[in-house]
C-alpha positions in Angstrom: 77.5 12.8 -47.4 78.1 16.6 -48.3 79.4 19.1 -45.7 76.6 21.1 -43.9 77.0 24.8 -41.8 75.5 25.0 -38.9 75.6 29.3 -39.2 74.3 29.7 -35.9 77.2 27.8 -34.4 79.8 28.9 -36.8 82.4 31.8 -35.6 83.5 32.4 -39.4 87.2 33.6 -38.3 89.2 33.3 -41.7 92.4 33.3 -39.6 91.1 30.5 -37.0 88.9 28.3 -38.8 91.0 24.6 -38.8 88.4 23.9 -41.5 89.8 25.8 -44.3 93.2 24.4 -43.4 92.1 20.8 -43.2 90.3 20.6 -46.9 92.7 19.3 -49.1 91.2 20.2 -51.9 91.5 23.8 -53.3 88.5 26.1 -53.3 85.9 23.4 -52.2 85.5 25.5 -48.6 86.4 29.1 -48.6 85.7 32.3 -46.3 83.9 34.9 -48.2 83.7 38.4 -46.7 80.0 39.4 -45.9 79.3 42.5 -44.2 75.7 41.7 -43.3 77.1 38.3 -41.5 77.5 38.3 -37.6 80.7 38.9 -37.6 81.5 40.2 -41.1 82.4 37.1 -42.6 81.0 33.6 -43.9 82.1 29.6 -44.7 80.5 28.4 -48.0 81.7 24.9 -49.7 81.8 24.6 -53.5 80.6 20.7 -53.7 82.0 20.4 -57.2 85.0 20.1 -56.0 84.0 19.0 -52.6 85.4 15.3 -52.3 82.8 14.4 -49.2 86.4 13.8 -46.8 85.0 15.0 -43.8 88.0 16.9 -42.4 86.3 20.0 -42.2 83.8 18.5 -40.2 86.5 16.7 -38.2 88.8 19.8 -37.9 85.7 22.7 -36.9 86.4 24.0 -34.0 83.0 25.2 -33.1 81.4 21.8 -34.6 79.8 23.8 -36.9 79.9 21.4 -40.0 77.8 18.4 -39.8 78.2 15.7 -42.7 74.7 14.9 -44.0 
């Protein structure tokens, strides 16, 4: 099962997301800077490198990733 954003749940604080902290694999979730996002920011998972883990699903604070 790959990791799924929920947007509409999702703060997308780079400096509070547990998520990006609890990947341990380098550059498979990221925060990207998007001005027309909410609140100027976005999550996006690069499943090549995604290992299907589940701790950023585990770790989201706003239970904004599902595993599906």
């Amino acid at each position: 099962m790959k990791p799924k954003l929920v947007e509409r749940r999702c703060p997308a604080q780079k400096d509070l997301c547990k998520a990006l902290q609890a990947c341990p694999v380098e550059g498979a979730i990221t925060y990207v800077t998007d001005e027309e996002a909410p609140l100027g920011g976005r999550i996006i998972f690069d499943y090549d490198r995604c290992t299907e883990c589940g701790n950023c699903a585990a770790e989201c604070c706003g239970s904004a990733i599902e595993m599906r």
